[in-house]
N, CA, C and O atoms as CSV, one atom per row, in Angstrom:
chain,resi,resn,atom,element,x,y,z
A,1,UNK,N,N,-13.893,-2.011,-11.787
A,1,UNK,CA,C,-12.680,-2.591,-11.220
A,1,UNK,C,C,-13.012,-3.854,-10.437
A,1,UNK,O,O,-14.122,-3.951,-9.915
A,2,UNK,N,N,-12.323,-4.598,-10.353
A,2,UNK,CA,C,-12.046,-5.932,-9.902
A,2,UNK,C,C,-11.911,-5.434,-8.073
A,2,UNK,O,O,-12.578,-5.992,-7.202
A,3,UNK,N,N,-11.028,-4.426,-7.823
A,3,UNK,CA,C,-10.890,-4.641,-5.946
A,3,UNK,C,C,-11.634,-3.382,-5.946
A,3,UNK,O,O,-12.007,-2.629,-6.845
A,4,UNK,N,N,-11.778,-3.372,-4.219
A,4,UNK,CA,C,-12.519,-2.373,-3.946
A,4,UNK,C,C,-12.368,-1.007,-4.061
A,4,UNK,O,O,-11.299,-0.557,-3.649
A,5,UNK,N,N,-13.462,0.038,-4.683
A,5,UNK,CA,C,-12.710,0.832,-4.917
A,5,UNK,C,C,-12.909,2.146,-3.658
A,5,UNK,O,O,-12.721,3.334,-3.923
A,6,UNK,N,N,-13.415,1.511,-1.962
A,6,UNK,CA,C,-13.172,2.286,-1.540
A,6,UNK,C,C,-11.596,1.965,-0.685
A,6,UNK,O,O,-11.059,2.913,-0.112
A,7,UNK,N,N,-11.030,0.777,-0.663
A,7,UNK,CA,C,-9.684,0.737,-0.426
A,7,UNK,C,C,-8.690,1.392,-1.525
A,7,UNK,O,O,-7.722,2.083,-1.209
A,8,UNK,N,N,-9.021,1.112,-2.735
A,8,UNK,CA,C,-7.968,1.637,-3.667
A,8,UNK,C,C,-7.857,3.089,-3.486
A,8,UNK,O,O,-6.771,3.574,-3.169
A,9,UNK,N,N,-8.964,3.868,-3.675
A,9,UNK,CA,C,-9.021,5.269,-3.142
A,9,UNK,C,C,-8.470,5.920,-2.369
A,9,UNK,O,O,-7.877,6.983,-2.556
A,10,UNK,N,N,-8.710,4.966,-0.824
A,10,UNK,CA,C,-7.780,5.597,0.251
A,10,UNK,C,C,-6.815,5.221,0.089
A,10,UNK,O,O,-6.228,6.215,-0.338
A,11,UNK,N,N,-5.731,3.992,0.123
A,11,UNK,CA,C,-4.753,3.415,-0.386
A,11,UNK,C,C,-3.776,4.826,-1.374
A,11,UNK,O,O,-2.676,5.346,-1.185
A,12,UNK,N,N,-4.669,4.990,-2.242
A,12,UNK,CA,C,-4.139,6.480,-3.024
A,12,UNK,C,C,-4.091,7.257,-2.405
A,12,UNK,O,O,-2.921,7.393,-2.047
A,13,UNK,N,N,-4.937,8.222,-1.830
A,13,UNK,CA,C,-5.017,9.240,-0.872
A,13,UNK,C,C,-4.088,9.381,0.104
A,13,UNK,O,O,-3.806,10.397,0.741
A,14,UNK,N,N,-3.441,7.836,0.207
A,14,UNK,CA,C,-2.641,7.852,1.564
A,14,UNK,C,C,-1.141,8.112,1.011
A,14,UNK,O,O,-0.324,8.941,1.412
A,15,UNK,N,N,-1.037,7.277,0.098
A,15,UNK,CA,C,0.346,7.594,-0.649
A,15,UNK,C,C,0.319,9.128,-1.411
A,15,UNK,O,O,1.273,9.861,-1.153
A,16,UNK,N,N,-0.196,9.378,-1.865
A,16,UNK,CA,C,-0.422,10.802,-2.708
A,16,UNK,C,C,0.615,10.873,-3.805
A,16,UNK,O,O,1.052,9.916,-4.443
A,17,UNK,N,N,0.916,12.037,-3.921
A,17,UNK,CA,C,2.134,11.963,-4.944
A,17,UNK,C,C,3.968,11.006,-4.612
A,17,UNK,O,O,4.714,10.392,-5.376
A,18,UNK,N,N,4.030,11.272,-3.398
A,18,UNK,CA,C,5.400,11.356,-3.283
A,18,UNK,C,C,5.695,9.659,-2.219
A,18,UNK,O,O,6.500,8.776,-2.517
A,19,UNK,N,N,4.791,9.672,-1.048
A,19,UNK,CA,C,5.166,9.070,-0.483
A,19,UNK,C,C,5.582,7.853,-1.088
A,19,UNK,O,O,5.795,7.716,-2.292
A,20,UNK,N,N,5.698,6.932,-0.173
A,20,UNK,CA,C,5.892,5.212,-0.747
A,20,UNK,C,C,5.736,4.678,1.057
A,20,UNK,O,O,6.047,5.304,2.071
A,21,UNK,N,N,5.101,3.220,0.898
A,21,UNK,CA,C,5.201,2.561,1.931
A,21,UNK,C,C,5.231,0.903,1.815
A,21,UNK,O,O,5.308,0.415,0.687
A,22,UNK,N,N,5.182,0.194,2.768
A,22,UNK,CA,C,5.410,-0.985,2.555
A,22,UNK,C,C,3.710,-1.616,2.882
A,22,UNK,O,O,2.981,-0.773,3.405
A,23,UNK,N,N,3.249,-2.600,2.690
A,23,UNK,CA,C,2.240,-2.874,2.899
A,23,UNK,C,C,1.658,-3.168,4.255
A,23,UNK,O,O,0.488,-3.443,4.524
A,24,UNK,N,N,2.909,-3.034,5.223
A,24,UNK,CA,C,2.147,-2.999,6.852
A,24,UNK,C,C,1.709,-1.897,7.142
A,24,UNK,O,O,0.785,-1.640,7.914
A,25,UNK,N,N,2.472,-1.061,6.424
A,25,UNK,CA,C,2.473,0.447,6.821
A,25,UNK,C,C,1.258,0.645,5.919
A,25,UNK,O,O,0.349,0.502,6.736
A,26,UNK,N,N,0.620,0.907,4.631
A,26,UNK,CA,C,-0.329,0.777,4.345
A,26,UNK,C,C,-1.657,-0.172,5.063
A,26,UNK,O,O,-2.785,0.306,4.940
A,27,UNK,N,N,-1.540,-1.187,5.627
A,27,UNK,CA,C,-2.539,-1.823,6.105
A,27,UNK,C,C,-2.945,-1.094,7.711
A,27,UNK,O,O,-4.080,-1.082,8.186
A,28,UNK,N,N,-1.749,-0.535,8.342
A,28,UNK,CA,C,-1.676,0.342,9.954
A,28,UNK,C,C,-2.894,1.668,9.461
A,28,UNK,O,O,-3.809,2.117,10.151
A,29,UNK,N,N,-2.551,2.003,8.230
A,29,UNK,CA,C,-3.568,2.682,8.118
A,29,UNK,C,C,-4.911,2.978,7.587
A,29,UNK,O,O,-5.574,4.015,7.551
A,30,UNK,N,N,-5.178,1.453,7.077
A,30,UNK,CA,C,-6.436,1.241,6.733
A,30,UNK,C,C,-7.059,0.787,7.982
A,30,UNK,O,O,-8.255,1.064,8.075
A,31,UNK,N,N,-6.742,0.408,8.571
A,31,UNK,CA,C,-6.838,-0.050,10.067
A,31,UNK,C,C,-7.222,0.871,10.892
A,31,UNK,O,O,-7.932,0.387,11.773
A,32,UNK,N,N,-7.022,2.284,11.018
A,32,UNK,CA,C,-7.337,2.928,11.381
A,32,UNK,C,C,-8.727,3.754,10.730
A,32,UNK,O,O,-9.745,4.163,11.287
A,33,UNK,N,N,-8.304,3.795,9.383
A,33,UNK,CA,C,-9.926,4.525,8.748
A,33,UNK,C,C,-11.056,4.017,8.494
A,33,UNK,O,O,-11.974,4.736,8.099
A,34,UNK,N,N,-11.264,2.190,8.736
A,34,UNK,CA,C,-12.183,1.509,8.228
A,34,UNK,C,C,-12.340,0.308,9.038
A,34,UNK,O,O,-11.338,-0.247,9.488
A,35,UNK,N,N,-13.411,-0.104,9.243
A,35,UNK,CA,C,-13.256,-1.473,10.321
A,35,UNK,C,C,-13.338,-2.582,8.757
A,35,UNK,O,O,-12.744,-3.622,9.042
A,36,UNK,N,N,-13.668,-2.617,7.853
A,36,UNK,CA,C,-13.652,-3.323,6.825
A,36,UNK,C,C,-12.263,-3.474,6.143
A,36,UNK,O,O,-12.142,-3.084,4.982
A,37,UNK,N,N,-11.273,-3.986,6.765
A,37,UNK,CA,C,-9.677,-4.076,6.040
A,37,UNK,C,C,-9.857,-5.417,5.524
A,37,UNK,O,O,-10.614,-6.340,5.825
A,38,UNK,N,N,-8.972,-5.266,4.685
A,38,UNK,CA,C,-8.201,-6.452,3.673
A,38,UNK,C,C,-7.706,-7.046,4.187
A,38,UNK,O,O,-7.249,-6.474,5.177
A,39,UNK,N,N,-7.389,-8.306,4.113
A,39,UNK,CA,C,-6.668,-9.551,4.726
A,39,UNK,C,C,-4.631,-9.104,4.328
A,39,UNK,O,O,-4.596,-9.099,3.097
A,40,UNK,N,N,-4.003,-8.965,4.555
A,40,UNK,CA,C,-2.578,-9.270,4.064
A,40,UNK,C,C,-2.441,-9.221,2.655
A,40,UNK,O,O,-1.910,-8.343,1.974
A,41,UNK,N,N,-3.226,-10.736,2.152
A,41,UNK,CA,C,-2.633,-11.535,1.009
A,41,UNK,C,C,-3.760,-10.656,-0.293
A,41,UNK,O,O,-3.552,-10.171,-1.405
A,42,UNK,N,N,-4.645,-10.766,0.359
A,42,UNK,CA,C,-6.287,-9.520,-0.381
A,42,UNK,C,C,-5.478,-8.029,-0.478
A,42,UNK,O,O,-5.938,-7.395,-1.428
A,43,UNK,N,N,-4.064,-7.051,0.455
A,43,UNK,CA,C,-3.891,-6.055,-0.304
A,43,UNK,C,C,-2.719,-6.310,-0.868
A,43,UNK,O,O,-2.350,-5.378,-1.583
A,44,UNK,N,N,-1.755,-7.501,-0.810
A,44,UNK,CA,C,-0.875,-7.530,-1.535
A,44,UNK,C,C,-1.255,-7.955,-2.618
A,44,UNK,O,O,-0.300,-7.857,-3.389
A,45,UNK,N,N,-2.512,-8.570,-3.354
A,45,UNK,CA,C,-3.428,-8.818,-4.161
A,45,UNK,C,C,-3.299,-7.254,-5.199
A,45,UNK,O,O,-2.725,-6.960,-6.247
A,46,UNK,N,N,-4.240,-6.492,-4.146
A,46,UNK,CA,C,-4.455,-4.865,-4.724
A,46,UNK,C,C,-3.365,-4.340,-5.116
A,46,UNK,O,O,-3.530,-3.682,-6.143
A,47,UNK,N,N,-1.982,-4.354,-4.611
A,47,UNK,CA,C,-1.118,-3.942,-4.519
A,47,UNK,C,C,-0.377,-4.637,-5.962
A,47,UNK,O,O,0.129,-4.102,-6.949
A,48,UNK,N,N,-0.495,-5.493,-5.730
A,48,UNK,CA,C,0.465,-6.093,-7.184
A,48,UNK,C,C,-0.461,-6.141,-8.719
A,48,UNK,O,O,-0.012,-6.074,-9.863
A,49,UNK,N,N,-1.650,-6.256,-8.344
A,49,UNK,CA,C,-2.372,-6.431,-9.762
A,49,UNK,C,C,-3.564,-5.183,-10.186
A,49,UNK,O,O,-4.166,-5.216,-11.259
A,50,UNK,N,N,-3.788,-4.026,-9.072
A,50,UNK,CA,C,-4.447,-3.327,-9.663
A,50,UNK,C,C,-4.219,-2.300,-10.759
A,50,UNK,O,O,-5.046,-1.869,-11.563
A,51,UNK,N,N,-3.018,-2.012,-10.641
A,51,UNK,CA,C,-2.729,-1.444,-12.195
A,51,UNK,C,C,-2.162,0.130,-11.539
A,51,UNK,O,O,-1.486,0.924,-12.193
A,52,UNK,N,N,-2.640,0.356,-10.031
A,52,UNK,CA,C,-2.841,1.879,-9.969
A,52,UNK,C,C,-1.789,2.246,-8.713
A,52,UNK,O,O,-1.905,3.181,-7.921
A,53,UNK,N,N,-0.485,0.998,-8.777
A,53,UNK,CA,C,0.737,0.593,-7.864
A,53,UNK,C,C,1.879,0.435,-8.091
A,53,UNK,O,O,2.220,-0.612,-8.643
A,54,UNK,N,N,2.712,1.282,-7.791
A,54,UNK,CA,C,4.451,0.804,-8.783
A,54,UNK,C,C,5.024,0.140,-7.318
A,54,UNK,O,O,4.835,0.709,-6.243
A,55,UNK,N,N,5.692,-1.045,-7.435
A,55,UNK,CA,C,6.431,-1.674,-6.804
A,55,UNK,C,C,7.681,-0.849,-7.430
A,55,UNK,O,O,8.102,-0.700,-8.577
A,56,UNK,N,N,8.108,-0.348,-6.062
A,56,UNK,CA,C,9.523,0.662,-6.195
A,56,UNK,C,C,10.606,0.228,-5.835
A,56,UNK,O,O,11.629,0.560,-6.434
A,57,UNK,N,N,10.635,-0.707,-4.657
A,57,UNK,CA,C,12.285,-1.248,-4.372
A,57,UNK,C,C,11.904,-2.308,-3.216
A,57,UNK,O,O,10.912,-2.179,-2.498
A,58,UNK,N,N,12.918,-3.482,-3.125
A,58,UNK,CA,C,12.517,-4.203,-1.790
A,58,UNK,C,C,13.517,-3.798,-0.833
A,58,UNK,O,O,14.707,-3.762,-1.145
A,59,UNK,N,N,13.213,-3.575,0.000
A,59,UNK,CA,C,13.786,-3.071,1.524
A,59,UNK,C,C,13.929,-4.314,2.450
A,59,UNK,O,O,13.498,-5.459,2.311
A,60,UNK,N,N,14.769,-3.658,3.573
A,60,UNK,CA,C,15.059,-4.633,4.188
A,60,UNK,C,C,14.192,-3.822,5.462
A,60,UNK,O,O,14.220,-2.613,5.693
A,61,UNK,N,N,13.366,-4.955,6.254
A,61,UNK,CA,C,12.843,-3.920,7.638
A,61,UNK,C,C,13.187,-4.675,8.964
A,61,UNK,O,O,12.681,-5.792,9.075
A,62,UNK,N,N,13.881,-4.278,9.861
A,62,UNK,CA,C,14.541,-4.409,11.112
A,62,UNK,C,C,13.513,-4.538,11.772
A,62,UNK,O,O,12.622,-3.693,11.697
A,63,UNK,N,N,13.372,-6.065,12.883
A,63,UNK,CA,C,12.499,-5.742,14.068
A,63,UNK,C,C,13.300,-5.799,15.269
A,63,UNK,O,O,14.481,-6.141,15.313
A,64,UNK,N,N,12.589,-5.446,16.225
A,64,UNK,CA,C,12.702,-5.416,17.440
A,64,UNK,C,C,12.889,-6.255,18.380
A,64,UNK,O,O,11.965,-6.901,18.873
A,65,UNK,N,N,14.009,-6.341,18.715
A,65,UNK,CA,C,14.526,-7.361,20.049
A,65,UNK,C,C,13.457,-8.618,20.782
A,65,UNK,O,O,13.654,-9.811,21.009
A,66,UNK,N,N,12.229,-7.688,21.021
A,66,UNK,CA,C,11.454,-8.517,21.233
A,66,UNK,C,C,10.618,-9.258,20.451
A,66,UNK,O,O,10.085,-10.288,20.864
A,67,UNK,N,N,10.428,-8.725,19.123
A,67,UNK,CA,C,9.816,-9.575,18.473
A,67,UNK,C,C,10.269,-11.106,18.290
A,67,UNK,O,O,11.337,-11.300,18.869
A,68,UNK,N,N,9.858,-12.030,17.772
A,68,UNK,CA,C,9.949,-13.541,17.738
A,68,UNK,C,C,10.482,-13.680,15.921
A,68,UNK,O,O,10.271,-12.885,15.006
A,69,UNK,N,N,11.136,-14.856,15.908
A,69,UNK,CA,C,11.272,-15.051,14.354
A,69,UNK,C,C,12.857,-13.835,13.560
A,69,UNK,O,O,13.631,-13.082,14.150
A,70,UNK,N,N,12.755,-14.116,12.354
A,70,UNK,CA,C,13.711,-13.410,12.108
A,70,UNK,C,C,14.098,-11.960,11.980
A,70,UNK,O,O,13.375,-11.194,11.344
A,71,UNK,N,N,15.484,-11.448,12.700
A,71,UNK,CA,C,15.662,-10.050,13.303
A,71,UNK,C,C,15.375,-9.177,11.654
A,71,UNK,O,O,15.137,-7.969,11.673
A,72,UNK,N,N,15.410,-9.645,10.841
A,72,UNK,CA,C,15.141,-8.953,9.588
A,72,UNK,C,C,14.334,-9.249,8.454
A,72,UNK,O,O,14.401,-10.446,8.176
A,73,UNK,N,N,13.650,-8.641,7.755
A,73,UNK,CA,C,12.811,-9.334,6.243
A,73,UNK,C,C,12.793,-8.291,5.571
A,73,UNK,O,O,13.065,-7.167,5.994
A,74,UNK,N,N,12.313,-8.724,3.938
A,74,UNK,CA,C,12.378,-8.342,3.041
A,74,UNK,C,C,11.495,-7.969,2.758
A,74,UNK,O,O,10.817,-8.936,2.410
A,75,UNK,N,N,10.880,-6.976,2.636
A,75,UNK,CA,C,9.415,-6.322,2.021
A,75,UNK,C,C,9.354,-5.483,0.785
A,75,UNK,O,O,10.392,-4.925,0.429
A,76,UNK,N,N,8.360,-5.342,0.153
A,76,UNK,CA,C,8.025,-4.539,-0.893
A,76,UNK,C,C,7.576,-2.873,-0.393
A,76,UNK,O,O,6.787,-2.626,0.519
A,77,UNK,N,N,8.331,-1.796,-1.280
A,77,UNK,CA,C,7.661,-0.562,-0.942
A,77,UNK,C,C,6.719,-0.065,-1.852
A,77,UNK,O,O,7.383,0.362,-2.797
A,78,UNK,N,N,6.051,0.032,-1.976
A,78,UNK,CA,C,4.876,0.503,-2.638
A,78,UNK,C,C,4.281,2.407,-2.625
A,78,UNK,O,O,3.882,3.097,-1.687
A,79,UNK,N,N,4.483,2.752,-4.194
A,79,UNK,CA,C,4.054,3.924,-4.840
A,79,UNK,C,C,3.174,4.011,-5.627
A,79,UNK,O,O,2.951,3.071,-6.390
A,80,UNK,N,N,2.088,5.695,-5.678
A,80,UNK,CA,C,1.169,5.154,-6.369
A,80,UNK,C,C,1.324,5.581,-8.139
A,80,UNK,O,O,1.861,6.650,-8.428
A,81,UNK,N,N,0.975,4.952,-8.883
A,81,UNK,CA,C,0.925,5.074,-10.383
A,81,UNK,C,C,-0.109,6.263,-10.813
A,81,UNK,O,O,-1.238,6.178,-11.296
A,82,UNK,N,N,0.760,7.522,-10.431
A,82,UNK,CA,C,0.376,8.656,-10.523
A,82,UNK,C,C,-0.622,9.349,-12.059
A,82,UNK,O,O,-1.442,10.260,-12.174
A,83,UNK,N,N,-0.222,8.701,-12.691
A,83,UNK,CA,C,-1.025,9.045,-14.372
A,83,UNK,C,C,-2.607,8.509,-14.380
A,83,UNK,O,O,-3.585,9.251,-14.465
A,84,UNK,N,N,-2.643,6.756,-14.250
A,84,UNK,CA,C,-3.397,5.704,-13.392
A,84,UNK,C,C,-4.930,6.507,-12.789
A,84,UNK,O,O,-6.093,6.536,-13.190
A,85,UNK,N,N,-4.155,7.123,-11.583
A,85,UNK,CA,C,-4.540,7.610,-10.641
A,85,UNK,C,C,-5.333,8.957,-10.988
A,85,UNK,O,O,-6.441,9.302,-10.579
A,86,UNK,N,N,-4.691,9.445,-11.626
A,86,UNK,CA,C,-5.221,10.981,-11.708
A,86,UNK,C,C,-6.051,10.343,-12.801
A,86,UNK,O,O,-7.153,10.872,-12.654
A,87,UNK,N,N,-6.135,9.456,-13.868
A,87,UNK,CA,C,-7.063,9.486,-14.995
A,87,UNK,C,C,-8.666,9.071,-14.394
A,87,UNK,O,O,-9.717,9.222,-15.017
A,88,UNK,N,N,-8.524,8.578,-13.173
A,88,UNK,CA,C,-9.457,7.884,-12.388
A,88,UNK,C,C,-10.486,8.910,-11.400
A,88,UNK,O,O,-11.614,8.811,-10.918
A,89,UNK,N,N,-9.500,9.831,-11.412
A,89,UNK,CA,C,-9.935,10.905,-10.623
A,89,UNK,C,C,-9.864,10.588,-8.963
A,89,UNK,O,O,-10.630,10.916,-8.056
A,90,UNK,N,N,-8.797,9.923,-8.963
A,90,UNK,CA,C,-8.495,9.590,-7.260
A,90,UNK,C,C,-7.409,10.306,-6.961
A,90,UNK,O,O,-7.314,10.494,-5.748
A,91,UNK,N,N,-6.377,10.875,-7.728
A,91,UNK,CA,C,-5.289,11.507,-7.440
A,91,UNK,C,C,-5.717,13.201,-7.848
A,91,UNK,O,O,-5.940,13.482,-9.025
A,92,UNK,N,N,-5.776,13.951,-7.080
A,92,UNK,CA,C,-5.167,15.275,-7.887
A,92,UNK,C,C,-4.084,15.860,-8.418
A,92,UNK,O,O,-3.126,15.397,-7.799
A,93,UNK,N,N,-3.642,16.758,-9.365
A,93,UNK,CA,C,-2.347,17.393,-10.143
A,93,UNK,C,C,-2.124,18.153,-8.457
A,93,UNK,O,O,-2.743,18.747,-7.574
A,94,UNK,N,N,-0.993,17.706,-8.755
A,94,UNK,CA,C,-0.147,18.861,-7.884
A,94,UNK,C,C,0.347,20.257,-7.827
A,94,UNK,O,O,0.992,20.644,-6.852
């Protein structure tokens, strides 16, 4: 594979079968398991071209009063390509 495959792994692991997240929310938690994270544009990279990612719907995500810039944006939610996944042996059958 082209990206790493100990991000893609966890990246999977984290979504599992069902969940879905957006890529902050995926990056909050690579952030936590690895001091070696991906840049932004490096997992929206992983995210759009590794093969083992369904872009599921764009959402709208609300910030917070205090934040700076605009009260709303558009993000991608991201699921994992469960067949992909399990042929790889990163996903287990449920």
């Amino acid at each position: 594979d082209k990206y790493s495959p100990r991000i893609l792994k966890w990246t999977i692991e984290y979504l599992g079968h069902e969940r879905k997240a957006t890529c902050r929310e995926i990056m909050d938690f690579l952030i936590v398991r690895t001091k070696q994270v991906p840049t932004t544009p490096q997992l929206a990279n992983i995210l759009c071209k590794s093969g083992y990612f369904i872009k599921e719907a764009d959402i709208t995500v609300r910030r917070g009063p205090d934040n700076r810039g605009p009260k709303s944006s558009r993000v991608a939610e991201w699921s994992v390509n469960t067949d992909k996944a399990m042929e790889r042996g990163w996903l287990k059958p449920e």
